[in-house]
FILO-575702 format. One record per residue (C-alpha): residue in three letters; x, y, z. Coordinates in steps of 0.2 Angstrom, whole numbers, plus 5000, padded with zeros to 4 digits. Example, Ala and Ser with C-alpha at 12.3 -4.5 7.8 and 13.67 -1.06 7.14 Angstrom:
BEGIN
ala506249785039 ser506849955036 
END
This chain:
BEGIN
unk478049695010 unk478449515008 unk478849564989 unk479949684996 unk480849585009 unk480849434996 unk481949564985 unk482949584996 unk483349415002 unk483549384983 unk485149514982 unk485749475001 unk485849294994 unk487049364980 unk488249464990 unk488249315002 unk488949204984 unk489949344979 unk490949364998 unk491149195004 unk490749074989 unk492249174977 unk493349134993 unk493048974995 unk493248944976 unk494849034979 unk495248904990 unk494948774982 unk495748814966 unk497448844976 unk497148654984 unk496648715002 unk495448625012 unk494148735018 unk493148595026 unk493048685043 unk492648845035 unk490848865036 unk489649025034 unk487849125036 unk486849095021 unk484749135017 unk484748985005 unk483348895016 unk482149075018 unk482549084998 unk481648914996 unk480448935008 unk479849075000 unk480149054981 unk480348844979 unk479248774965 unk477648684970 unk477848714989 unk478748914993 unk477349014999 unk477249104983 unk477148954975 unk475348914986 unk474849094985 unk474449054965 unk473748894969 unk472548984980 unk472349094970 unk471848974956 unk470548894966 unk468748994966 unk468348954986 unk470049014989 unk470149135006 unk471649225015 unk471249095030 unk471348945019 unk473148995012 unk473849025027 unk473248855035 unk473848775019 unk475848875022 unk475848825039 unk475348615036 unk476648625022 unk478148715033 unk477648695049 unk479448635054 unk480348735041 unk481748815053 unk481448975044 unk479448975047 unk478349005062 unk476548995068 unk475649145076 unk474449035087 unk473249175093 unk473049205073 unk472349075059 unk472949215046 unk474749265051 unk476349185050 unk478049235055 unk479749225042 unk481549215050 unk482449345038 unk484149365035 unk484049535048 unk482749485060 unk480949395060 unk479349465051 unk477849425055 unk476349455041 unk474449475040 unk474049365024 unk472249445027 unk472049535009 unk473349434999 unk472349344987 unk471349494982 unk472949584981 unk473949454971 unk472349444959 unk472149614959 unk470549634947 unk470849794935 unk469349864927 unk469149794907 unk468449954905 unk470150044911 unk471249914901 unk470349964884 unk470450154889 unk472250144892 unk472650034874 unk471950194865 unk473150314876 unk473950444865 unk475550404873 unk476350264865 unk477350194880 unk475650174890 unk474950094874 unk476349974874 unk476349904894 unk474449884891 unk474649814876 unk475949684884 unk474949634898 unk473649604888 unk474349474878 unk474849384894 unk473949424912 unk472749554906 unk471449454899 unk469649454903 unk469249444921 unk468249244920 unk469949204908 unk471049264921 unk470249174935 unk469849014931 unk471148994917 unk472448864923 unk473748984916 unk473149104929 unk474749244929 unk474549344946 unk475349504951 unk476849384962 unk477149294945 unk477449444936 unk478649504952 unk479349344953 unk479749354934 unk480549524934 unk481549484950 unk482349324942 unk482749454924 unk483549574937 unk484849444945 unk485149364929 unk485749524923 unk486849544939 unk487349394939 unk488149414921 unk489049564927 unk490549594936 unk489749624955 unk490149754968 unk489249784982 unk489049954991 unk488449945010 unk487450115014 unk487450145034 unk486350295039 unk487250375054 unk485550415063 unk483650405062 unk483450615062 unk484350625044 unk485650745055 unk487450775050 unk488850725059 unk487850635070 unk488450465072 unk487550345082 unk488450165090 unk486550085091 unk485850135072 unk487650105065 unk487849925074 unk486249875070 unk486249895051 unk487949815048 unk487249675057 unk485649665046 unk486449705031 unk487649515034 unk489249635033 unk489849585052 unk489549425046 unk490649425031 unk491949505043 unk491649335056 unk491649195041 unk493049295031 unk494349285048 unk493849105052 unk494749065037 unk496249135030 unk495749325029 unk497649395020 unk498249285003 unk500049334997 unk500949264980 unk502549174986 unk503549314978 unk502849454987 unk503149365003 unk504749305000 unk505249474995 unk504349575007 unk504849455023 unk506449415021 unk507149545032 unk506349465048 unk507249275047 unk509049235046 unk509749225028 unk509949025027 unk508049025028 unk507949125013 unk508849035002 unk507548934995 unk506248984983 unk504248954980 unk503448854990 unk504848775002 unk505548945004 unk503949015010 unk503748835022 unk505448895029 unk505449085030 unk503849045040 unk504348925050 unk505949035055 unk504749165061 unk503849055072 unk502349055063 unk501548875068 unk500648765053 unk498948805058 unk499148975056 unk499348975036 unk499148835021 unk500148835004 unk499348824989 unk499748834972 unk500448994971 unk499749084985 unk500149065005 unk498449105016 unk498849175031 unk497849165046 unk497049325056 unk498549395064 unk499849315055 unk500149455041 unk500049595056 unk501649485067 unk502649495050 unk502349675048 unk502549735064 unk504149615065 unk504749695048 unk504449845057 unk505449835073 unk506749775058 unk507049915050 unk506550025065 unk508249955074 unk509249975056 unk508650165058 unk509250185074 unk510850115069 unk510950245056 unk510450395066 unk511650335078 unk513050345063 unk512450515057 unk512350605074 unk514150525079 unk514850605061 unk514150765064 unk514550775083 unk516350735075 unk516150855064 unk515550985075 unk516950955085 unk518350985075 unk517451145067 unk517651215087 unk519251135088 unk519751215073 unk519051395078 unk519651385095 unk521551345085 unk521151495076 unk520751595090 unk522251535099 unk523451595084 unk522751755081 unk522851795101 unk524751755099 unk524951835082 unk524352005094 unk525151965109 unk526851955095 unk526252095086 unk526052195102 unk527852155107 unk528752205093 unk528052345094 unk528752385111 unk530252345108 unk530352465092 unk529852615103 unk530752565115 unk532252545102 unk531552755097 unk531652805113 unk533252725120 unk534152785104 unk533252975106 unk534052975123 unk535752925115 unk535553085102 unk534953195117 unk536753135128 unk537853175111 unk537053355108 unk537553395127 unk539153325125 
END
């Protein structure tokens, strides 16, 4: 378990370089002072555990090394060597266990069993079995550690370059960060949403509790101490123009971005100019925004306000313009009607006048 935990130490120490010490690099290569900006590291348990001569693992192989060597006497010898080591306890009612402050909580360990385990005897008998396996690849590994800790048993105990099982770990552990560290590091935080394995079952406690453990809340915390939100000058200018009055924008680069800010009553503390970046404090980026925002927000309404008044004036000429067109067809009826009145009653007067002749 404490190889496990060790691990684990070993790659929470790498995200916590790769978060906050990139940052603060970033910082620093742009000019900023980022004296006041300070975070949670597991540097101190790293040593505890892993420093040359005096990390635990260090005295476990001394211990190991020495033929009275017990469980009991490398636990009193860790607790006379760290005893106020910030990140190392006592268990008082105990001679055998200690307790380590990891980066997600404190672990207490029974170190009753850890030299025979860190020995850990393998029959010679089973070693020379296993270098005449038919598989090759089982031929190989015991072939390997034969040549280094798989020698015989009195060799491997009394040698001085006695190679146990945590010196192997140890070894492997170191190859496997020196391969991440010459890569280009992303990290990927799994959460499990509850302790049943269920889906869609999302669970405040289980959730809270791994995001603590796992240092992401903590990255979150150092990360809006500082300057969380870093913008190019350009991009700033560009994007934030529309929030100040023009003669604050009139000047580029650095003293434009010293004035555009200034306008929007942003105070100094709130940001630093480097180089060729502004660093905006937590907040900072959200005002401009939501300011931006209510900018064009009232340039929107202005033109809603223009295009509902054009097509209320154009809705109103089309009923003016049909009511005009009612209006004249009504009178072209109403004209229509009395001329034709008036020509039957032009028929009928001259029919009477025809009628009166004939009796005459």
């Amino acid at each position: 378990q404490l190889c496990i935990n060790f691990a684990n130490e070993k790659l929470q120490k790498m995200f916590t370089q790769a978060v906050f010490e990139s940052v603060l690099s970033e910082y620093q290569k742009e000019g900023i002072d980022v004296g006041d900006i300070t975070y949670e590291d597991n540097k101190l348990l790293v040593e505890l555990i892993d420093k040359p001569a005096t990390g635990i693992l260090s005295l476990l192989a001394e211990e190991c090394f020495f033929p009275n060597g017990t469980d009991a006497s490398f636990a009193q010898k860790i607790k006379l060597a760290h005893a106020r080591h910030p990140c190392f306890a006592e268990v008082k009612l105990d001679r055998t266990a200690f307790t380590l402050s990891h980066f997600p909580g404190k672990v207490t360990y029974q170190s009753t069993g850890f030299l025979e385990k860190n020995k850990d005897p393998l029959s010679q008998d089973l070693v020379v079995l296993m270098q005449f396996s038919d598989d090759d690849f089982v031929k190989t590994l015991f072939e390997e550690k034969q040549s280094t800790a798989m020698a015989g048993s009195v060799r491997r105990f009394k040698s001085a370059k006695f190679v146990g099982l945590i010196d192997g770990f140890r070894t492997s552990l170191n190859q496997l960060v020196k391969t991440l560290e010459g890569t280009k590091t992303h990290f990927i935080r799994c959460v499990k949403p509850n302790m049943d394995k269920k889906p869609d079952n999302f669970v405040f406690d289980v959730m809270q509790r791994q995001l603590y453990t796992s240092g992401v809340v903590q990255a979150v915390q150092a990360t809006r101490k500082g300057f969380p939100d870093h913008l190019p000058f350009a991009e700033l200018l560009s994007r934030f123009e529309l929030v100040v009055p023009k003669s604050a924008t009139n000047k580029k680069g650095a003293d434009g971005v010293r004035a555009l800010l200034s306008s929007a009553g942003v105070s100094d503390k709130e940001f630093r100019i480097g180089k060729t970046k502004v660093f905006l404090g937590v907040g900072v980026l959200d005002q401009l925004e939501q300011r931006r925002m209510e900018y064009i927000a009232s340039k929107v309404l202005s033109m809603q306000m223009l295009v509902r008044a054009y097509n209320a004036r154009k809705r109103l000429k089309l009923l003016r313009d049909e009511k005009a067109r009612a209006a004249k067809a009504k009178a072209e009826a109403e004209a229509a009607a009395r001329a034709a009145e008036e020509a039957a009653r032009k028929e009928r007067e001259a029919a009477e006048a025809a009628a009166a002749a004939q009796k005459a």
